[in-house]
DRENVOBA-679515 format. One record per residue (C-alpha): x, y, z; residue in one letter; residue number from 1; chain. Coordinates in Angstrom, 1 decimal. Example, Ala and Ser with C-alpha at 12.3 -4.5 7.8 and 13.67 -1.06 7.14 Angstrom:
BEGIN
X Y Z rest nr kette
12.3 -4.5 7.8 A 1 A
13.7 -1.1 7.1 S 2 A
//
This chain:
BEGIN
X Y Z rest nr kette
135.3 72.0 52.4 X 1 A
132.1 73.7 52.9 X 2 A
133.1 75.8 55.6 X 3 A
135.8 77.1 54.0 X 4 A
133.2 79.2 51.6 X 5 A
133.1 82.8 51.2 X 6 A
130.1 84.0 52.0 X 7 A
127.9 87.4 51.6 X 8 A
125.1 88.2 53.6 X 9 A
123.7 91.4 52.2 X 10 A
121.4 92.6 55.2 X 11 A
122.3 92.5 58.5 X 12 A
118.3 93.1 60.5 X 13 A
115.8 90.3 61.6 X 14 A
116.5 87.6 59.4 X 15 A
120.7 88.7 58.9 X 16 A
121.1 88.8 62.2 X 17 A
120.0 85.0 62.7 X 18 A
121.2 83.8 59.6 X 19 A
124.5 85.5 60.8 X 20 A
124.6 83.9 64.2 X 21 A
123.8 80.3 62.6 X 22 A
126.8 80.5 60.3 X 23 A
129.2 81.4 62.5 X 24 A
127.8 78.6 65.3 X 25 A
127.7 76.4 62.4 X 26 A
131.4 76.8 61.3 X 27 A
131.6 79.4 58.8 X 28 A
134.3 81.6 59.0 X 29 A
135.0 83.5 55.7 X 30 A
131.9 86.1 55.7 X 31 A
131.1 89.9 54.6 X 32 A
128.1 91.7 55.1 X 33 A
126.6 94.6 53.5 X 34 A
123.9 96.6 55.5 X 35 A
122.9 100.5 55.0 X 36 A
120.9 100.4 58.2 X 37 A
121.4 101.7 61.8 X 38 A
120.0 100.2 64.5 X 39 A
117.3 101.5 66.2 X 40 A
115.5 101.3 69.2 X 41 A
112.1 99.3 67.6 X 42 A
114.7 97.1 66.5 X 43 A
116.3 95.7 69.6 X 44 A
113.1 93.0 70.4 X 45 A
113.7 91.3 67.4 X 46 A
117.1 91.9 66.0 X 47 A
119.2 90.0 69.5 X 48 A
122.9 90.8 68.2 X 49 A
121.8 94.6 69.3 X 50 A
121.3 96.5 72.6 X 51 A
120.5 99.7 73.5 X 52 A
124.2 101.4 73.4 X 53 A
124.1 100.3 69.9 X 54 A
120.8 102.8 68.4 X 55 A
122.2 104.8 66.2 X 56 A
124.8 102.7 65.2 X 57 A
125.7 100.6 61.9 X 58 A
123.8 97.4 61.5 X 59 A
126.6 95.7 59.6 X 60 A
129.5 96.5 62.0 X 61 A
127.9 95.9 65.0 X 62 A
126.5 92.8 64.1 X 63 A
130.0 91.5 62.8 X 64 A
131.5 92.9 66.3 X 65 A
128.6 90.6 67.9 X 66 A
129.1 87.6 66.0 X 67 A
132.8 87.3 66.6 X 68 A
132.1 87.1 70.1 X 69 A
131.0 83.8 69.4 X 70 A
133.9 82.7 67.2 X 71 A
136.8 85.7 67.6 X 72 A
139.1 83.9 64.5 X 73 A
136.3 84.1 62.1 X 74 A
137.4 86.6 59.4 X 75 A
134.0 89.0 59.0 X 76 A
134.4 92.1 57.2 X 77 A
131.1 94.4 57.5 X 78 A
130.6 97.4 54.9 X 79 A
127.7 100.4 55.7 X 80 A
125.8 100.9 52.8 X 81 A
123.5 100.0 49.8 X 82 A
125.0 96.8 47.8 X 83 A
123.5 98.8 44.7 X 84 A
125.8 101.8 45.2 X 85 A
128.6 102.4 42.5 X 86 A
130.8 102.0 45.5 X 87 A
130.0 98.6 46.4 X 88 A
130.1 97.9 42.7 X 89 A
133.7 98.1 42.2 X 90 A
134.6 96.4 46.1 X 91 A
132.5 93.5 45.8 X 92 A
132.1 91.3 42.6 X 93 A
129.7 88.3 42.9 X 94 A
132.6 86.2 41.7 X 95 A
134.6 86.2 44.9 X 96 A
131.8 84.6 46.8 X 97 A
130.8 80.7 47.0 X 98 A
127.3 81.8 48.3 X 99 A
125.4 85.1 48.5 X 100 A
122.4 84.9 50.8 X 101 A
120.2 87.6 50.6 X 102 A
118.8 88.3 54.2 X 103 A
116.8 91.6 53.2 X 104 A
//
């Protein structure tokens, strides 16, 4: 039953992008994540789900592009942008989720 919780990891850098890889090799397969970052190049020693075609790019999408790599019928939905914008808001109520992990 466990693995069948929603998760949200808001963050998606250092610490997201481990946290990420662990629930998905753990079994997890019902996450979103909510990053306003884009990767950049002093990121890529620390932050493995990136590489360098990636600077530039959005944190969140491109680390749920790299995670489903390691389990492709996971259903990961990534948003760009700051949880504490209006528009996150009204898309994502605390409710939904079973766990929110905060991986700021």
């Amino acid at each position: 039953k466990i693995y069948s919780a929603k998760l949200l990891v808001i963050g998606a850098g250092g610490i997201g992008c481990e946290l990420l890889k662990n629930l998905i090799l753990t079994g997890f397969e019902d996450i979103e994540i909510v990053d306003l970052d884009t990767i950049d190049v002093s990121n890529l020693n620390r932050q493995f789900l990136f590489n360098k075609e990636h600077v530039g790019k959005p944190k969140a999408i491109v680390a749920r592009d790299s995670v489903l790599r390691y389990n492709p019928k996971a259903k990961i939905i990534a948003h760009h942008g700051s949880i504490i914008s209006p528009e996150y808001g009204r898309l994502i109520t605390y409710k939904q989720f079973t766990v929110v992990l905060n991986a700021l």
